[in-house]
C-alpha positions in Angstrom: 131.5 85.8 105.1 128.9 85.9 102.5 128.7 82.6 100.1 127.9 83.9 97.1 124.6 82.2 95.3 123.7 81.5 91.7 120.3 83.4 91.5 117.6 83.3 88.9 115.6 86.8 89.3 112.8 86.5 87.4 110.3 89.6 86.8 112.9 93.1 86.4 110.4 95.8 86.3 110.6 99.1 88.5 111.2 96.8 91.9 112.4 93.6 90.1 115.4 95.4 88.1 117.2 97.2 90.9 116.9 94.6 93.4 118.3 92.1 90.2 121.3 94.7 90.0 121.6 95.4 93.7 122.6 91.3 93.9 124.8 91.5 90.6 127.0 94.0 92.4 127.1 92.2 95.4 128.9 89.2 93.5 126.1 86.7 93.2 126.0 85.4 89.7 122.8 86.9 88.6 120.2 85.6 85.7 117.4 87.7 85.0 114.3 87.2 83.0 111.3 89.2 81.7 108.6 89.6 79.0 109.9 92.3 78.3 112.7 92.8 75.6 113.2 96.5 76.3 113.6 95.9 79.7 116.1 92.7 79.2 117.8 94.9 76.8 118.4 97.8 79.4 119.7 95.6 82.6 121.4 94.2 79.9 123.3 96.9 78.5 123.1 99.4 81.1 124.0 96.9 84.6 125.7 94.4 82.7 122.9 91.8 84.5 123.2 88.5 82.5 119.8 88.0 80.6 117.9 84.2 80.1 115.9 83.4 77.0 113.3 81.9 78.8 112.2 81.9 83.1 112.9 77.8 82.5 116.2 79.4 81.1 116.8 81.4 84.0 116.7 78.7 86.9 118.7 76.0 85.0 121.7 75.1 87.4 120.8 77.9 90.5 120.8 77.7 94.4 118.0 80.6 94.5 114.8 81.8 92.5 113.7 85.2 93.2 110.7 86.2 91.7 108.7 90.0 91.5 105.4 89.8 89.2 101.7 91.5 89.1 99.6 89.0 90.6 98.4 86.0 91.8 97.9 84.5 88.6 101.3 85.3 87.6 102.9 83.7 90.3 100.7 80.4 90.1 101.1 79.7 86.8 105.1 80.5 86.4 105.2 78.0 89.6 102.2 75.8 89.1 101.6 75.2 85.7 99.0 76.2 83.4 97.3 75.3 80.3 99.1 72.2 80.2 102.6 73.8 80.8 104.4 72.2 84.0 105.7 74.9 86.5 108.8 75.5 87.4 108.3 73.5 90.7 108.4 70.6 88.5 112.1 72.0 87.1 113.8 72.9 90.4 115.8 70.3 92.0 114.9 69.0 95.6 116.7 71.9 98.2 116.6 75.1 95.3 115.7 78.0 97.6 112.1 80.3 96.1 111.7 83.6 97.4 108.7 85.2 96.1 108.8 89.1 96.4 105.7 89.6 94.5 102.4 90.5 96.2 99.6 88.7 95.8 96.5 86.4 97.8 97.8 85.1 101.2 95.7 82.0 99.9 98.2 81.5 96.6 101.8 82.1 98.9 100.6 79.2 100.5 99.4 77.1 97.7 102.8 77.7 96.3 104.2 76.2 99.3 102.8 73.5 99.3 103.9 72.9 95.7 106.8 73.9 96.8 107.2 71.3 100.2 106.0 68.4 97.9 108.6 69.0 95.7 111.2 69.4 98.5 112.0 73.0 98.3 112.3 75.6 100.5 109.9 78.6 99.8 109.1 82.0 101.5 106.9 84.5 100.9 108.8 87.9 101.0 106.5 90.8 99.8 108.2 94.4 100.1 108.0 97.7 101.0 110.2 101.0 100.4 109.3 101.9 96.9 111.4 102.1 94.0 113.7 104.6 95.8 114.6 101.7 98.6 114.8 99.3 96.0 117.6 101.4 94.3 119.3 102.4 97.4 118.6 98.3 98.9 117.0 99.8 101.9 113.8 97.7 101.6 111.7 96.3 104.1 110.7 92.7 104.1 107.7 90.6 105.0 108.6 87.1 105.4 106.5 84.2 105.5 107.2 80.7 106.5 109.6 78.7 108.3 112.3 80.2 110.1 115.1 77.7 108.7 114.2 79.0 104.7 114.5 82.3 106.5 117.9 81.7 107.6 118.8 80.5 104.4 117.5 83.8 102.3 118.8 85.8 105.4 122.1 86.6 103.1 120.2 87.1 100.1 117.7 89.4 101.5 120.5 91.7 103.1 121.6 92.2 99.6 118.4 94.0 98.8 117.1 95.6 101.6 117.6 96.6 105.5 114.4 95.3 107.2 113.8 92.0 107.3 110.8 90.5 109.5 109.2 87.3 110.1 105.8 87.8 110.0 104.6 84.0 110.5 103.8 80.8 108.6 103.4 80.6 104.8 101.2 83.5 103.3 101.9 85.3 106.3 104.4 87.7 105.1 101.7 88.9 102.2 99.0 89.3 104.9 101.0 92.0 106.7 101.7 93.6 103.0 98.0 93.8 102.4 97.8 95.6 105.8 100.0 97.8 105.2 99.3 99.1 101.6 96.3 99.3 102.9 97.2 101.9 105.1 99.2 103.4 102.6 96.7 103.7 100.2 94.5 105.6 103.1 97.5 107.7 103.9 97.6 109.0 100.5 94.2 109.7 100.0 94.2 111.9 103.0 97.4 113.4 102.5 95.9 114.6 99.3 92.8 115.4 100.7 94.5 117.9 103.4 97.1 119.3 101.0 94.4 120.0 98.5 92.2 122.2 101.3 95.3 124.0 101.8 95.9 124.7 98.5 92.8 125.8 98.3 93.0 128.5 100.6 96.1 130.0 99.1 98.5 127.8 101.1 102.5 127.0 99.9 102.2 123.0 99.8 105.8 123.2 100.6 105.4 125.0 103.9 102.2 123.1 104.6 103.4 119.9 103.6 106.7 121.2 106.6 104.7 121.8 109.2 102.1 118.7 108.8 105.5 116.6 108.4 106.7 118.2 111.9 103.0 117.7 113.6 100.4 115.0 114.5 99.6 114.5 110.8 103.0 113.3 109.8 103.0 110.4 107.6 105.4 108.4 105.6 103.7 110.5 102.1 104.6 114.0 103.6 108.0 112.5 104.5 108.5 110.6 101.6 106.8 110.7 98.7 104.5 114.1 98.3 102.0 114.0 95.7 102.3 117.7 94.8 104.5 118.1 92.0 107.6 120.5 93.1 107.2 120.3 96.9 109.6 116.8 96.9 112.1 116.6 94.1 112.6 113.0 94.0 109.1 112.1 94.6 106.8 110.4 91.3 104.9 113.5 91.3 107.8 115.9 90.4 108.4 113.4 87.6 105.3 113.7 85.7 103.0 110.8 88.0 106.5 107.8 86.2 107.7 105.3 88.0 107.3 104.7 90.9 104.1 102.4 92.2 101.2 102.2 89.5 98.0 103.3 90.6 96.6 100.2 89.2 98.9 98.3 91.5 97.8 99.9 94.6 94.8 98.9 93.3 95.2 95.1 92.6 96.4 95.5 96.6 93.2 97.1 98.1 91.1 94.5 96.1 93.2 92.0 98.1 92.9 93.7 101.6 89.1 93.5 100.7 89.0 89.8 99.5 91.1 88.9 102.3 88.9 91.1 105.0 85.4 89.2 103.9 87.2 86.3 104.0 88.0 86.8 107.9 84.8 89.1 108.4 87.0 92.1 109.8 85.6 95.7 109.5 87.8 97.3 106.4 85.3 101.0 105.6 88.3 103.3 105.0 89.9 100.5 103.2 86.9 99.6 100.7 86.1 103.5 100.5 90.0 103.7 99.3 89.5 100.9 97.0 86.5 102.8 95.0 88.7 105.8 95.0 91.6 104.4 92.9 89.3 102.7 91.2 87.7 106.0 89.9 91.3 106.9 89.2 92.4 104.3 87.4 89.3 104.2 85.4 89.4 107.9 84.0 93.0 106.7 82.8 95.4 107.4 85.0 96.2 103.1 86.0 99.9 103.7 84.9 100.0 106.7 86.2 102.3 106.5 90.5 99.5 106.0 92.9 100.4 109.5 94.2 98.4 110.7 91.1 95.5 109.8 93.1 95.2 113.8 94.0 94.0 114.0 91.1 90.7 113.3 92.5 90.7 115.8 95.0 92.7 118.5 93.1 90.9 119.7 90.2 94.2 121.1 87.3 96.4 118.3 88.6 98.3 117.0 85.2 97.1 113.2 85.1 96.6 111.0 81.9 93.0 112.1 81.7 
């Protein structure tokens, strides 16, 4: 039997929001926060999700803290401090459970732990993968790190929101083996792209092609999932003007992490920094808010993007 949790969820964008709603309906008692009214005012209105003035707001009196924001930064300063504000590791009483579904620097999961272990409270990193669509439907995949006993502890929590769950390793661990695999993603797009674009080129339905690449050696979770051709996949971002979905700028912010994170270990990364300068491009001619998927853009001259 599932013991149902007071949870502060704090961060309700495109991930955040569903995954909020996903354990309202489970019976948790869900509070949400985040910066922005319109998207308070939404959840609010729309999923009924009980709405906190303030992130300090939002944790008062709760057995869990789930957090999805941008960055790094983000994430040390709501937990840390800064400017002179104390963190909300200062806040939380000793035994409050912090999952952190964010992704960000292997290097800041694990300064937050620390915080977090000083402080007496159990912490994970839990980056995730799936997309908006498995964040809707709660079939997410995630990354854990840290030890196995918090994982036990978010075990229940985590089946709320998604079907995977994997322990990757010790603190910063699980947003190590997100970094690897965005990375891959991001290269997966690129030459999804690529190939459908030569096709295209040469008269070919991106529908059939996309059909028989899906069916062959080149399958891919892009042909499968999430076609950047808009038409060929009616649920994808790209059918839906480049919304929603995973920001190009986002991708981004992860293959600058993958890079950081592979000079910091000296491992070989070429497609991965080659994939970097590519979204890069992307975002820079305008398309950052644009799904990632937009990125055949660059290899698709007519493709609608922001630009």
């Amino acid at each position: 039997m599932t013991i149902l949790k007071k949870i502060a969820f704090i961060g309700l964008g495109n991930m955040g929001g569903p995954m909020a709603i996903n354990l309202h309906k489970a019976g948790h008692t869900v509070t949400g926060f985040d910066l922005s009214d319109d998207v308070c005012k939404r959840l609010s209105e729309e999923a009924g999700l009980r709405i906190a003035a303030s992130a300090e707001d939002a944790v008062r009196g709760v057995d869990v803290v789930i957090t999805m924001l941008p960055a790094s930064r983000h994430v040390e300063a709501l937990y840390l401090g800064s400017n002179g504000r104390p963190g909300l590791m200062s806040r939380l009483p000793a035994g409050t459970l912090v999952i952190d579904s964010s992704t960000i620097a292997a290097a800041s999961a694990r300064k937050v732990a620390e915080a977090a272990a000083q402080a007496q409270i159990a912490c994970i990193d839990a980056p995730v993968s799936g997309g908006t669509g498995g964040a809707v439907a709660g079939t997410l995949t995630f990354m854990v790190g840290g030890s196995g006993q918090d994982l036990d502890r978010a075990r229940p929590v985590l089946e709320k929101m998604g079907a995977n769950i994997f322990h990757a390793g010790d603190a910063g661990a699980g947003q190590t083996a997100k970094i690897c695999n965005n990375m891959l993603l991001g290269i997966l797009m690129l030459g999804t792209s690529e190939a459908l674009a030569l096709g295209m080129a040469n008269g070919l339905d991106p529908k059939v092609l996309s059909e028989i690449m899906r069916r062959s050696s080149g399958g891919n979770w892009a042909l499968e999932k999430y076609n950047p051709v808009p038409g060929v996949m009616e649920t994808a971002p790209a059918s839906k003007g480049y919304a929603g979905g995973f920001g190009t700028d986002l991708m981004l912010k992860d293959l600058g992490l993958a890079q950081e994170n592979a000079t910091e270990v000296r491992a070989a990364t070429p497609l991965g920094g080659l994939a970097r300068s590519l979204y890069a491009a992307h975002s820079l001619a305008g398309n950052g808010g644009l799904d990632f998927s937009s990125v055949l853009g660059v290899v698709r001259p007519g493709v609608p993007t922001a630009s």
